[in-house]
N, CA, C and O atoms as CSV, one atom per row, in Angstrom:
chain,resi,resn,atom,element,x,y,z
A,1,UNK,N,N,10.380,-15.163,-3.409
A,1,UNK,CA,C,11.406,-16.056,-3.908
A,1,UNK,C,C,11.715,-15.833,-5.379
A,1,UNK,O,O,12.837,-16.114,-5.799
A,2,UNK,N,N,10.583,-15.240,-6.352
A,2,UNK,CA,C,11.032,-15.157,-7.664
A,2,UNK,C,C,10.920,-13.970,-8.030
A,2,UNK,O,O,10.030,-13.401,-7.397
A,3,UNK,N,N,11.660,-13.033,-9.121
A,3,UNK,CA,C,11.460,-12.004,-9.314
A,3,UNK,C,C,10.121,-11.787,-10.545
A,3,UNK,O,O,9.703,-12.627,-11.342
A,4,UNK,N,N,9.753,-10.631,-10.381
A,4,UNK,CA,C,8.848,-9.832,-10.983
A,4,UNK,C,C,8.059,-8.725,-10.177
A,4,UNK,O,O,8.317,-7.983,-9.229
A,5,UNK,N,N,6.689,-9.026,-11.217
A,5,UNK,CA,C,5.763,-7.854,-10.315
A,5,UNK,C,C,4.856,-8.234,-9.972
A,5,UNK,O,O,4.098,-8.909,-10.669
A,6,UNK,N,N,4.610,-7.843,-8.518
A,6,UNK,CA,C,4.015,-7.841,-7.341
A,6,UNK,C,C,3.397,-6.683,-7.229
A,6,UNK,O,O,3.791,-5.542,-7.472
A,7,UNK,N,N,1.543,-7.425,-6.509
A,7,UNK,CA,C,0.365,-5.898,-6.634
A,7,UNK,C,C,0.164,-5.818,-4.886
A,7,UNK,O,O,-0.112,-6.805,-4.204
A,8,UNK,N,N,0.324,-4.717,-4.457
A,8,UNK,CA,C,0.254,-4.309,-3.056
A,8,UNK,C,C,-1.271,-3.769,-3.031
A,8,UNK,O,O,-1.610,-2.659,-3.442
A,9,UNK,N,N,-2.127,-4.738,-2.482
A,9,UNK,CA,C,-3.621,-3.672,-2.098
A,9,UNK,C,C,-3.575,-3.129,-0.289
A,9,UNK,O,O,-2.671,-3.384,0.506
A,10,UNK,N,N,-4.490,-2.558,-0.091
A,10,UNK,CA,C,-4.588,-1.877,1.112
A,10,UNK,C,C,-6.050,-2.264,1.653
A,10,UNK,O,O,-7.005,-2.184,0.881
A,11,UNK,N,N,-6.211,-2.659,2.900
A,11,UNK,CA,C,-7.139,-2.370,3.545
A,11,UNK,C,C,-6.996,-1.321,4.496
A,11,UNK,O,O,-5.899,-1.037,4.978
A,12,UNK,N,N,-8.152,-0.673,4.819
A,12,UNK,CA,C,-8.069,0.985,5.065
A,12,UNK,C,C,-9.732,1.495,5.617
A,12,UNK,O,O,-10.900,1.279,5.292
A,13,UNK,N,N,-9.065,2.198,6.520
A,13,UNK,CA,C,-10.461,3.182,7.399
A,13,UNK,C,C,-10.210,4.541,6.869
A,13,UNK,O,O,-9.071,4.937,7.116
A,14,UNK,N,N,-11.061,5.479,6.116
A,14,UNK,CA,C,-11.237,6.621,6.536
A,14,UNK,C,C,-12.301,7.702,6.293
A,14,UNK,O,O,-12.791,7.889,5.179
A,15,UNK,N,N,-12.592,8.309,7.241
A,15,UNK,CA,C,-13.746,9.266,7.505
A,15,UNK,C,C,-13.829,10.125,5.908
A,15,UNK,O,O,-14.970,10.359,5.508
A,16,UNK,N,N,-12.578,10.608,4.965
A,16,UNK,CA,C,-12.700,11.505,4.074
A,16,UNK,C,C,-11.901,11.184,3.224
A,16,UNK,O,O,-11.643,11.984,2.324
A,17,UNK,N,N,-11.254,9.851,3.276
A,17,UNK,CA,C,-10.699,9.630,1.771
A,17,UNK,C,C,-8.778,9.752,1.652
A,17,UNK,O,O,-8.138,9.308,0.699
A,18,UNK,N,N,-8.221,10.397,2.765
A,18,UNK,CA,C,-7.003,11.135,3.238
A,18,UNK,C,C,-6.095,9.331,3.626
A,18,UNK,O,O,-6.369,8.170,3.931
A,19,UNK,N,N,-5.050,10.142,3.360
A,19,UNK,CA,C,-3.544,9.571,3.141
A,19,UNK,C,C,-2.761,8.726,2.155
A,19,UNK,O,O,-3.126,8.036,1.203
A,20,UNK,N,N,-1.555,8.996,2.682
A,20,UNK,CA,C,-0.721,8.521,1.482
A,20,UNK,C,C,0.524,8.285,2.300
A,20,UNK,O,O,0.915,8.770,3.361
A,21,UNK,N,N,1.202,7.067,1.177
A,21,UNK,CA,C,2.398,6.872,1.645
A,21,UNK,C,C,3.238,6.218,0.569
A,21,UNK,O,O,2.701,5.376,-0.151
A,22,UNK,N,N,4.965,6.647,0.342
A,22,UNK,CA,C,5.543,5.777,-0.665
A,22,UNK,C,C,5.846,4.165,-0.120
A,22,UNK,O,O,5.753,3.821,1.058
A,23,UNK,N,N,6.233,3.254,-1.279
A,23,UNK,CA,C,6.468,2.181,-0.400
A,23,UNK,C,C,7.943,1.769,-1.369
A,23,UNK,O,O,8.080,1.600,-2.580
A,24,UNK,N,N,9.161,1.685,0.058
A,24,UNK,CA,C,10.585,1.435,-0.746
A,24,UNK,C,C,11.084,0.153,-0.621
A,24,UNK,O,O,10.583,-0.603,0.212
A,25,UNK,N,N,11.843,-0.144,-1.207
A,25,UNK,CA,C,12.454,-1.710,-1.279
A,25,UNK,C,C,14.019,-1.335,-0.972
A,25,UNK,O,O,14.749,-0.614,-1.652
A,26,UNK,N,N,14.247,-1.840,-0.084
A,26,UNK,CA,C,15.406,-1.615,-0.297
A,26,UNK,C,C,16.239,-0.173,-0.599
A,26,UNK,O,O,17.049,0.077,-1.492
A,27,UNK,N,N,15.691,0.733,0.568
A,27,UNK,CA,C,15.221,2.390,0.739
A,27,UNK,C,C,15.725,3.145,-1.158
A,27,UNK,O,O,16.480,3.920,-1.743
A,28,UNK,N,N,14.674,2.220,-1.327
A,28,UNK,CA,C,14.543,2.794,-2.810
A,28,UNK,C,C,12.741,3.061,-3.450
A,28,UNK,O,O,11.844,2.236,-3.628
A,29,UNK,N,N,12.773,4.678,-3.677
A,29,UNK,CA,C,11.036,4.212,-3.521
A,29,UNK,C,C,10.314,3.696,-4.855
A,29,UNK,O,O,10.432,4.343,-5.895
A,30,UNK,N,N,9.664,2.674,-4.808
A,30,UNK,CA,C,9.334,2.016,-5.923
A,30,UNK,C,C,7.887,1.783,-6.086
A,30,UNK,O,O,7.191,0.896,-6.580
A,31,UNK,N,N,7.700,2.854,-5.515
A,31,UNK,CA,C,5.626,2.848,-5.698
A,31,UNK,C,C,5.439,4.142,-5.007
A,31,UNK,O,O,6.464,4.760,-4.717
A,32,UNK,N,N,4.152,4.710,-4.661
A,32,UNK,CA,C,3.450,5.798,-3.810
A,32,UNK,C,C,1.960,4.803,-4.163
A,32,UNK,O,O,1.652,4.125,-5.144
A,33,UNK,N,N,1.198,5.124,-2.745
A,33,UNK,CA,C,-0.521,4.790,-2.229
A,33,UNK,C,C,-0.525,6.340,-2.199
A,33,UNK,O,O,0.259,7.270,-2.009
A,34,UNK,N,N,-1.850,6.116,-2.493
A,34,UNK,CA,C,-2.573,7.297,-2.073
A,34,UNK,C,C,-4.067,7.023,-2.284
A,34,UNK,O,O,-4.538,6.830,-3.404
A,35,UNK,N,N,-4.821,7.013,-1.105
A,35,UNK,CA,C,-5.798,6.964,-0.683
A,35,UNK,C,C,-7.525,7.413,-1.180
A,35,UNK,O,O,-7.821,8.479,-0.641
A,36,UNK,N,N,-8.372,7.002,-1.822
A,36,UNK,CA,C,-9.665,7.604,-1.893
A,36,UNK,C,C,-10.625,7.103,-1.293
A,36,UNK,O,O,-11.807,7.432,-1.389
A,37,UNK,N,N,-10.002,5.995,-0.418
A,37,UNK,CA,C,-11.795,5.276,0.105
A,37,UNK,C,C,-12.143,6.082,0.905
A,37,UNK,O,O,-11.275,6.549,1.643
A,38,UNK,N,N,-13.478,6.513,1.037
A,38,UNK,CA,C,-14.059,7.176,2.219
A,38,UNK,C,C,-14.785,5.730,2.852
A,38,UNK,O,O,-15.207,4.844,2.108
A,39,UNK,N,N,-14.839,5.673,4.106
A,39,UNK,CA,C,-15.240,4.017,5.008
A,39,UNK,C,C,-16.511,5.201,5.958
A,39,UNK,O,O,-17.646,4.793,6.205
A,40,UNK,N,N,-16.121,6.391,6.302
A,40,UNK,CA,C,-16.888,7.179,7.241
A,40,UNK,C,C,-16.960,6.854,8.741
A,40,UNK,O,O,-17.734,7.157,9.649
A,41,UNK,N,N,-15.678,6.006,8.623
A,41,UNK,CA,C,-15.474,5.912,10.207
A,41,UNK,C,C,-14.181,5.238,10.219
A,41,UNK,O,O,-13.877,4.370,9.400
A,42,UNK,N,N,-13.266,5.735,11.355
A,42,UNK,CA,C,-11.894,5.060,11.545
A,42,UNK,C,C,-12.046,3.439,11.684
A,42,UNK,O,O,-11.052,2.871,11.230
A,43,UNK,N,N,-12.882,2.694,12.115
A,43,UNK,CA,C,-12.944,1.536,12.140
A,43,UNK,C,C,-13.988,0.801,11.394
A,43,UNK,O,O,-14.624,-0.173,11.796
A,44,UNK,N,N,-14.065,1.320,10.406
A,44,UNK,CA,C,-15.304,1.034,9.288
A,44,UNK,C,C,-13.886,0.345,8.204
A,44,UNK,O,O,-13.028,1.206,8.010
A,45,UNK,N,N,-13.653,-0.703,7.688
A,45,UNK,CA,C,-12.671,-1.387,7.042
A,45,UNK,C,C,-13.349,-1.474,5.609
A,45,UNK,O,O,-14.516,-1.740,5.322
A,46,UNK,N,N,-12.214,-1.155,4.755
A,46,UNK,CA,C,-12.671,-1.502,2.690
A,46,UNK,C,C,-11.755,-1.560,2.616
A,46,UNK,O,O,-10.996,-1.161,3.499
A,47,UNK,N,N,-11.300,-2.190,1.308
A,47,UNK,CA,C,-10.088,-2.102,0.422
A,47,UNK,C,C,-10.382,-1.182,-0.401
A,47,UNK,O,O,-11.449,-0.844,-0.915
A,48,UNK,N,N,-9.248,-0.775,-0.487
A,48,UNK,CA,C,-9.143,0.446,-1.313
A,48,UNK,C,C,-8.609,0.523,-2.994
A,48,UNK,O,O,-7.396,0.428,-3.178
A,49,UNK,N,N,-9.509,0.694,-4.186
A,49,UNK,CA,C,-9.402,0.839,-5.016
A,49,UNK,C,C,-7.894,0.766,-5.567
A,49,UNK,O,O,-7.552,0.182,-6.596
A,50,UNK,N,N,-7.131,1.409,-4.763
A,50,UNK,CA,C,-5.970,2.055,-5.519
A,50,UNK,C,C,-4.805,1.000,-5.218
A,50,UNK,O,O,-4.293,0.842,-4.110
A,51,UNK,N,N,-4.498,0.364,-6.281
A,51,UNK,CA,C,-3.675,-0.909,-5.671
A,51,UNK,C,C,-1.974,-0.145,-6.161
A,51,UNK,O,O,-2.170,0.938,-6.713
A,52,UNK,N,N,-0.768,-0.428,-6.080
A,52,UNK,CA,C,0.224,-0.498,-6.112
A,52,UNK,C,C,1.287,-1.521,-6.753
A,52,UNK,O,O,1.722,-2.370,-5.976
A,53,UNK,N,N,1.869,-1.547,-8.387
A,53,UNK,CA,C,2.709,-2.777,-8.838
A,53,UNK,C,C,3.525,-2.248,-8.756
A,53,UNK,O,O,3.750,-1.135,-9.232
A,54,UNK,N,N,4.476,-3.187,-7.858
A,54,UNK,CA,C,6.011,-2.858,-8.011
A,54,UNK,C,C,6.904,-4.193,-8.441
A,54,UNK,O,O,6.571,-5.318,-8.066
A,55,UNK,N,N,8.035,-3.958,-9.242
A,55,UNK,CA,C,8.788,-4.903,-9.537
A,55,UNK,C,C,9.863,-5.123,-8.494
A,55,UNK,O,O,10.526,-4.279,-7.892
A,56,UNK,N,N,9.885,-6.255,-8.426
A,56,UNK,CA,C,11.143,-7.213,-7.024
A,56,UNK,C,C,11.795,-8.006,-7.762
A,56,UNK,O,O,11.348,-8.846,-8.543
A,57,UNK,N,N,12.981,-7.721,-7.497
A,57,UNK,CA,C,14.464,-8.767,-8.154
A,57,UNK,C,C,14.230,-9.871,-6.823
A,57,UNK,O,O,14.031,-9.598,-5.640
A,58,UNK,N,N,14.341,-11.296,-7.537
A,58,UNK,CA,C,14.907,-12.359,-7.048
A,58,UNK,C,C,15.490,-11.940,-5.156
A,58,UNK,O,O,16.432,-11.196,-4.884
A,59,UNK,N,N,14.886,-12.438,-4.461
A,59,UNK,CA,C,16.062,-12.642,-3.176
A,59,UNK,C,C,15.277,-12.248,-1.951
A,59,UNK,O,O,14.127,-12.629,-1.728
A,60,UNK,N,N,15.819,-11.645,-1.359
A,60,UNK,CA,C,15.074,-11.594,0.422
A,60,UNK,C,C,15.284,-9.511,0.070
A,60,UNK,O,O,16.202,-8.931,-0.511
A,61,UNK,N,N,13.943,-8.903,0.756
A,61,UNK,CA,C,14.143,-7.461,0.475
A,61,UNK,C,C,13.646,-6.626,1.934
A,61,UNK,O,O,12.779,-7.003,2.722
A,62,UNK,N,N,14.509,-5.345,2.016
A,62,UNK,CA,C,13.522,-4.770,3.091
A,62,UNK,C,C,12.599,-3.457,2.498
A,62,UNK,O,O,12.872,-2.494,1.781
A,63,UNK,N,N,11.604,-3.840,3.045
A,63,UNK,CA,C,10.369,-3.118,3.168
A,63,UNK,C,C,9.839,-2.233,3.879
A,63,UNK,O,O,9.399,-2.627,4.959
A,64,UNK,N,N,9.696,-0.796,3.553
A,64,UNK,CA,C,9.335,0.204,4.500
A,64,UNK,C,C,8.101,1.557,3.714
A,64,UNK,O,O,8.011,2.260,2.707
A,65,UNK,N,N,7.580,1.350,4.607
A,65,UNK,CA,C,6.265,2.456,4.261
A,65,UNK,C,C,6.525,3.863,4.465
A,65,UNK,O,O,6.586,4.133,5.664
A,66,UNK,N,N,6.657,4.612,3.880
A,66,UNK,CA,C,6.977,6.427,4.025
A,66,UNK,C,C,6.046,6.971,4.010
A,66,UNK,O,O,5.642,7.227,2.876
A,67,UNK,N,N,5.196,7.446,5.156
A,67,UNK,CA,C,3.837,8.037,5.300
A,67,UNK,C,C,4.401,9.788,4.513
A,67,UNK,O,O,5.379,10.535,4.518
A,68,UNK,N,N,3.350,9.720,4.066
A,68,UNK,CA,C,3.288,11.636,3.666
A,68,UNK,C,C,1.831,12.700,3.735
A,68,UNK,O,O,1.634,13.859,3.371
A,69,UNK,N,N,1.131,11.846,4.269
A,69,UNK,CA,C,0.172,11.781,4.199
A,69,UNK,C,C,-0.872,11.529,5.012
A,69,UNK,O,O,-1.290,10.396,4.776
A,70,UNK,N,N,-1.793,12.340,6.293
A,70,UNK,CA,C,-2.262,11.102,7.674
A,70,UNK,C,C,-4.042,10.962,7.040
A,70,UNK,O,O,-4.500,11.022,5.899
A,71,UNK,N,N,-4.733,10.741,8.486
A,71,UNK,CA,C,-6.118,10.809,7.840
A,71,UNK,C,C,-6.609,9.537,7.377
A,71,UNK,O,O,-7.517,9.418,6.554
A,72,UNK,N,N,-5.856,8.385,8.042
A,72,UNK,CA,C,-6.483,6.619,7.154
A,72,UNK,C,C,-5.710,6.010,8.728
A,72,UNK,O,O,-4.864,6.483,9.487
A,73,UNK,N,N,-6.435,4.866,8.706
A,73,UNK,CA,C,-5.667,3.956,9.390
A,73,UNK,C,C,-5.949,2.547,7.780
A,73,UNK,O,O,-6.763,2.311,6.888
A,74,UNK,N,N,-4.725,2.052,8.288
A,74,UNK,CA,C,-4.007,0.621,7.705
A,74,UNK,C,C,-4.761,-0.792,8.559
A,74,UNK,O,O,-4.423,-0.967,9.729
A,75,UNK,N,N,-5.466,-1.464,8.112
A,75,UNK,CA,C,-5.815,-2.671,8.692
A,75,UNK,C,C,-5.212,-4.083,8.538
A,75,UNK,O,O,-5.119,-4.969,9.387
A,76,UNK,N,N,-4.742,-4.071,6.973
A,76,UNK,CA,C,-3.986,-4.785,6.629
A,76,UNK,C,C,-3.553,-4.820,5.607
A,76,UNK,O,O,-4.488,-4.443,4.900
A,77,UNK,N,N,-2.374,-5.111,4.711
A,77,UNK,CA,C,-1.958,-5.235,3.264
A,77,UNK,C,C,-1.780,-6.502,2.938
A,77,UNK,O,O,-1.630,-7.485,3.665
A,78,UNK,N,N,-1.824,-6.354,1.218
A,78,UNK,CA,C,-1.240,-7.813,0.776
A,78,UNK,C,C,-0.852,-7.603,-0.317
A,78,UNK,O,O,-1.383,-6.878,-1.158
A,79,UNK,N,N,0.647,-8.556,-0.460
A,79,UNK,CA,C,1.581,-8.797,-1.849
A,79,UNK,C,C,0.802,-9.907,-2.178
A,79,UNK,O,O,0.273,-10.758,-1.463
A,80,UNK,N,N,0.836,-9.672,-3.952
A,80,UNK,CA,C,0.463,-10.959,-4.665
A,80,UNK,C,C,1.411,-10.668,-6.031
A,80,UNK,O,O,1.889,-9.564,-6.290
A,81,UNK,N,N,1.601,-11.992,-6.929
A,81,UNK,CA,C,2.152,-11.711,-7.994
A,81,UNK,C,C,1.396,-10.914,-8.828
A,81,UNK,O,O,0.260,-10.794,-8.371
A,82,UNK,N,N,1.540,-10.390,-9.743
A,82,UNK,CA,C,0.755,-9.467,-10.712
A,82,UNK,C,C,0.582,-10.435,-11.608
A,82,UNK,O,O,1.484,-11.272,-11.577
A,83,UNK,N,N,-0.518,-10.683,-12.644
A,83,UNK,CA,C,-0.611,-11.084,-13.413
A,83,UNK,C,C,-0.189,-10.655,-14.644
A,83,UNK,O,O,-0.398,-11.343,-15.643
């Protein structure tokens, strides 16, 4: 609902540390993840160090993940305001 910046973390499985992906607003890309947790198993779950701030104007936005990258599964994400 308000604009600023917003921190995207990742929860994440992976055996070796692998993947990446940009993340666009409004097919504009306004961040890249990229991956170092090693978990040592696809269903072994951490958050992953590497968080993501992106700035959001005011209003309703669409959101899309651009993998470039495989080798992780995604368990869950979360927006928060940035401090």
């Amino acid at each position: 609902e308000e604009a600023g910046k917003y921190t995207f973390t990742f929860r994440v499985a992976s055996t070796d540390g692998g993947g990446a992906f940009n993340i666009l607003v409004d097919n504009a890309r306004k961040g890249a993840f990229r991956n170092t947790l090693k978990t040592g198993d696809w269903q072994a779950w951490g958050e992953s160090p590497n968080k993501v701030t992106v700035n959001l104007p005011k209003g309703t936005h669409q959101l899309k993940f651009e993998f470039t990258g495989g080798g992780f599964n995604i368990n869950t994400f979360t927006i928060e305001a940035a401090d």
